[in-house]
C-alpha positions in Angstrom: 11.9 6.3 -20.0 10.3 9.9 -20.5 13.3 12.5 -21.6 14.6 14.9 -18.8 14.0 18.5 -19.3 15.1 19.6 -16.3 15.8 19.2 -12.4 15.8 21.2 -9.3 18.8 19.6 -6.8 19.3 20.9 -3.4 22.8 20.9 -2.2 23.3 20.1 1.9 25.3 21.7 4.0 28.0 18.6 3.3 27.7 19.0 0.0 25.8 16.1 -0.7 23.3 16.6 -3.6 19.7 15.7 -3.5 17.6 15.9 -6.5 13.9 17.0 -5.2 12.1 17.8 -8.3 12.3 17.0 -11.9 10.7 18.0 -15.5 9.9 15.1 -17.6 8.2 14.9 -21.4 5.0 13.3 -21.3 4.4 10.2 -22.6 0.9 8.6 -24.2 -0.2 5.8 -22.7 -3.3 3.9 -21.9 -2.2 3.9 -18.2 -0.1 2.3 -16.0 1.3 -1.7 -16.4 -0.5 -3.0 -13.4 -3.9 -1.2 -14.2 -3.3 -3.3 -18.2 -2.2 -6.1 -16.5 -4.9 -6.9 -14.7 -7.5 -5.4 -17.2 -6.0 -8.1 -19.7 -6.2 -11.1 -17.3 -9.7 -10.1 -16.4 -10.5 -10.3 -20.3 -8.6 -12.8 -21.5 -11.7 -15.6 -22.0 -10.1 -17.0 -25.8 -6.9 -17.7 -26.5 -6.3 -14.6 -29.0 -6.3 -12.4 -25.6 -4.1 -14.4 -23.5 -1.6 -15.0 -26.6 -1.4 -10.9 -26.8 -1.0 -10.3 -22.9 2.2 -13.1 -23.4 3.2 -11.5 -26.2 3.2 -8.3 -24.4 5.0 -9.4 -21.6 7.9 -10.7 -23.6 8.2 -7.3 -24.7 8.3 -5.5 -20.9 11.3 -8.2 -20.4 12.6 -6.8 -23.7 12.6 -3.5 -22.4 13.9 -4.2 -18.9 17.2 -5.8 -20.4 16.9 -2.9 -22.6 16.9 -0.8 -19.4 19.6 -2.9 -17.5 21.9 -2.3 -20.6 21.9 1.1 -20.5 22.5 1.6 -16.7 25.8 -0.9 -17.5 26.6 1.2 -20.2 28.9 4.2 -18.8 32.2 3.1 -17.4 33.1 6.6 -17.0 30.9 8.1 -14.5 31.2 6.4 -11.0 27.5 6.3 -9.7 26.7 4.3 -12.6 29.7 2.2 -13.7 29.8 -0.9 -13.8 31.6 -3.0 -10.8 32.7 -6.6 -10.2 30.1 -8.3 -7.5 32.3 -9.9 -5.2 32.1 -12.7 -1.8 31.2 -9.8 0.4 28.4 -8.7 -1.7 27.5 -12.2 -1.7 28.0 -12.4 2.1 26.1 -9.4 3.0 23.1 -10.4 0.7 23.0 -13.6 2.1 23.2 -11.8 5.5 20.4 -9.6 4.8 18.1 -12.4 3.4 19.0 -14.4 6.2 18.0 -12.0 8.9 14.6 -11.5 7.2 14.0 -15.7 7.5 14.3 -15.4 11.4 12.4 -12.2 11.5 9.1 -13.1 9.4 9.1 -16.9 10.7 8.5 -15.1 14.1 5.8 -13.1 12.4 4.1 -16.0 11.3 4.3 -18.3 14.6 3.2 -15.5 16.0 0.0 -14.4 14.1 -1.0 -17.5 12.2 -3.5 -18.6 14.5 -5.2 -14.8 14.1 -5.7 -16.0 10.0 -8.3 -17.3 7.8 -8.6 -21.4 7.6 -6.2 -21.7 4.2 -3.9 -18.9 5.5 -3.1 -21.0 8.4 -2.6 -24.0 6.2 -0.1 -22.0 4.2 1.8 -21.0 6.8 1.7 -24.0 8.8 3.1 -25.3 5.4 6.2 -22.5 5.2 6.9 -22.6 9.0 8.1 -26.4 8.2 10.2 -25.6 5.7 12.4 -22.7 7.9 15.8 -25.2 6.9 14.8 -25.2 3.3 14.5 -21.3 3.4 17.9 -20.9 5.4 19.6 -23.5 3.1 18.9 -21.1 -0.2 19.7 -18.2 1.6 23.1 -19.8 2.3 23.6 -20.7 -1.6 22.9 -23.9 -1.5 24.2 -23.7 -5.0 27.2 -22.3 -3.7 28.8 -22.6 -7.9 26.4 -21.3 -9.8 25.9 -18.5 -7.2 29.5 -17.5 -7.1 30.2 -13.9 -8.3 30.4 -13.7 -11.8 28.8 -10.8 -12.9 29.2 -7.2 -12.6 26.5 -5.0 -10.3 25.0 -2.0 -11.7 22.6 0.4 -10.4 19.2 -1.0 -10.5 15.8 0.6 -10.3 15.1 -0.8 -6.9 11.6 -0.8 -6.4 10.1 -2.4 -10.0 7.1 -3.9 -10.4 4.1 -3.4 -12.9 2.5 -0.3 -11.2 6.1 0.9 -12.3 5.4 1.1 -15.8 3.4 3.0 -18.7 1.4 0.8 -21.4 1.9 2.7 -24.7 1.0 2.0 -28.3 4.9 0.2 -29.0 5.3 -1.7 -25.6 6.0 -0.2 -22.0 8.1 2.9 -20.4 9.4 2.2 -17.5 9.1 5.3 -14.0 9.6 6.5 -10.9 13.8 5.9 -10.5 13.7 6.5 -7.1 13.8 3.1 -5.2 12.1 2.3 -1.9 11.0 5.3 -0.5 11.5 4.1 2.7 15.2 2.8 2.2 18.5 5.6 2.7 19.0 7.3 0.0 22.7 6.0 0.1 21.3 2.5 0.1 18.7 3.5 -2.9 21.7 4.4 -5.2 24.2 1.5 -4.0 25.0 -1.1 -7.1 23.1 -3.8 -7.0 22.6 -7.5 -9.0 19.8 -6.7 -11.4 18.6 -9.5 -11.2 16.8 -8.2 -7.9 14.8 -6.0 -10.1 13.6 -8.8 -12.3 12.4 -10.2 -9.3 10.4 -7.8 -7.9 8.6 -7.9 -11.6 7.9 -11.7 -11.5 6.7 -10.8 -8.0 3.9 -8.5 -9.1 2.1 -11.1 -11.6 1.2 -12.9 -8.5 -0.5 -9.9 -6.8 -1.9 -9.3 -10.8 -3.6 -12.4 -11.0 -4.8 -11.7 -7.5 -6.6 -8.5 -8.4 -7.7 -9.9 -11.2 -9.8 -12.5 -9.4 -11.1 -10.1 -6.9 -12.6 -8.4 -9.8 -14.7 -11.3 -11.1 -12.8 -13.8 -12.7 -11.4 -15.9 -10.5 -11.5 -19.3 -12.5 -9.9 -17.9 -15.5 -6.9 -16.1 -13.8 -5.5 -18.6 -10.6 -3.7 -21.4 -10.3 0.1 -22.3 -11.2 -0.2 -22.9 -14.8 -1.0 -19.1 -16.1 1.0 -17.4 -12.8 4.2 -19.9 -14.7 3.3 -18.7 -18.5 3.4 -15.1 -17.3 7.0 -16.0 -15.8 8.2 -17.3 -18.5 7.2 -14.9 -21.1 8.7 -11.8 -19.3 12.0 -13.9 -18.5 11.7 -15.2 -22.2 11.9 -11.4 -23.0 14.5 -10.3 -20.4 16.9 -13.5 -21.3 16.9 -13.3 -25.1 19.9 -13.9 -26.5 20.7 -10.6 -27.7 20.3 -9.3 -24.0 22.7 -12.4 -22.8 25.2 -11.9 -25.1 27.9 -9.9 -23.8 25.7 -8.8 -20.6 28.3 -8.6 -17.9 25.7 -7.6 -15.0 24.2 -11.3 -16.3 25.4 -14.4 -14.2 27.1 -16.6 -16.6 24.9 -19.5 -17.4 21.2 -19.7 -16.7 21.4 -22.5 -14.1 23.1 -19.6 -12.2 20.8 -16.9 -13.3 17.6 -19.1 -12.3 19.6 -19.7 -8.6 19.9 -15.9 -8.6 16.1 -15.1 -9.4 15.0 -17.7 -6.8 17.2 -16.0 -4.1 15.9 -12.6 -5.0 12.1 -13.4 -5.7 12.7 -15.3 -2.1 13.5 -12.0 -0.2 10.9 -9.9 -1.8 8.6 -12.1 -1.1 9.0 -12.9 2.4 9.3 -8.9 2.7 5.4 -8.8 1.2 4.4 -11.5 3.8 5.4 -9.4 6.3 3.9 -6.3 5.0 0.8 -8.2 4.8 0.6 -9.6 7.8 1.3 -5.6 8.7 -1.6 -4.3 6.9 -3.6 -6.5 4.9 -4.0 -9.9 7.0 -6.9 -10.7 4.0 -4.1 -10.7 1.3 -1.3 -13.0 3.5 -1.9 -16.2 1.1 -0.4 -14.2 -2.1 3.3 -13.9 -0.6 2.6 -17.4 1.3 1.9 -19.1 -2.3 4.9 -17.6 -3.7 7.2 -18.5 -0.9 5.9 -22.1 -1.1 6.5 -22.3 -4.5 10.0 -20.9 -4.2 10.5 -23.4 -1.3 9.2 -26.6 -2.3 7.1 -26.4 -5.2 3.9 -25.1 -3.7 1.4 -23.1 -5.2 
């Protein structure tokens, strides 16, 4: 991340301190991770170009582990040490998750006949498969989703647009969360698994933009939306990062249950921001939930 020169922290009248301003180096870069992204799938017509955006994202899951280490690192200083998940984290993430189900199923009975023809197909598709969505929710897998791993602070709000493309791989930005979230909530521990998530979550909306600008043939469909999983998680899951990575679940059967719970919320949170503000862009959360849900794309 860019070094911290300095800060400007106001102090309330509880004593709770705020930080409202900060100095940071600058860093070179050819722009953000979502602008390369999708510049690189629009571009990638031979196999040279798609082997280096791959590549490329291998190394952003590289650098998130990277990242994840070094939040996990101080057991010394209580924001940020380390601390054992335990069945009422569980509990109250499967709460939350749950709770979103009900709420954007209702959305969706109650706008899909307001969508496009293949909109309403896909969430015709998901509104049959509310059991399948309450049964992962409730950890179907209940073993390999047992706490097992410790949760750290996270970064809370990462996707591409969260990143700088430089000349050696990616810097990762804006620590602040979900702007919209408490700011207690923002700097609760978390599984960090949540934040690799909300990556996997943006190549989907990647590949989107991509296709909106031109070339649509050569970005969509499941296989190249799977490869760019797989290369980031490749990255993320090397075994250097696993090894000894106590915010890691233990095994990747459990790590993969994890991920799908996770990529699960987030996305059902885009459907409803979507269905919100963008009706047009409703099939890009809908696809993902499918695929999540029962193998859908």
């Amino acid at each position: 991340m860019p070094r911290l020169c300095g800060s400007l922290t106001y102090i309330s009248s509880g004593g709770e301190p705020s930080t409202v301003g900060v100095l940071q180096e600058w860093i070179e870069n050819r722009g953000d991770g979502w602008s390369y992204v999708v510049a690189a799938l629009r571009h990638q017509q031979d196999g040279s170009s798609r082997v280096v955006l791959l590549r490329d994202l291998v190394e952003l899951g590289v650098t998130t582990a990277d990242f994840h280490t070094s939040l996990a690192v101080d057991a010394t200083a209580p924001p940020f040490a380390p601390e054992p998940a335990t069945a009422g984290d569980v509990e109250a993430w499967q709460r939350a998750l749950l709770e979103r189900i009900s709420r954007t199923f209702a959305i969706v009975e109650r706008s899909l006949t307001l969508w496009p023809e293949d909109a309403r197909r896909l969430g015709g598709a998901l509104l049959g498969l509310r059991s399948r969505a309450a049964a992962l929710a409730q950890i179907r897998d209940r073993d390999a989703m047992s706490p097992g791993f410790q949760k750290i602070r996270v970064h809370g709000d990462y996707h591409l647009g969260q990143t700088l493309k430089t000349d050696d791989g990616f810097v990762l930005i804006d620590f602040e969360g979900e702007p919209a979230r408490p700011l207690a909530e923002r700097r609760s521990k978390h599984c960090a698994l949540k934040d690799v998530a909300g990556m996997i979550r943006s190549f989907d909306y990647a590949l989107e933009a991509a296709g909106r600008q031109g070339t649509p043939n050569a970005t969509r469909g499941a296989p190249l939306a799977q490869s760019l999983r797989e290369s980031f998680l490749e990255g993320y899951l090397s075994p250097a990062t696993r090894h000894g990575a106590a915010f890691l679940p233990r095994d990747r059967r459990a790590i993969d249950a994890w991920i799908d719970f996770f990529e699960l919320e987030k996305a059902l949170y885009e459907l409803e921001y979507e269905i919100n503000s963008r009706p047009a862009w409703v099939h890009i959360p809908l696809r993902g939930i499918l695929r999540i849900l029962d193998g859908h794309v």
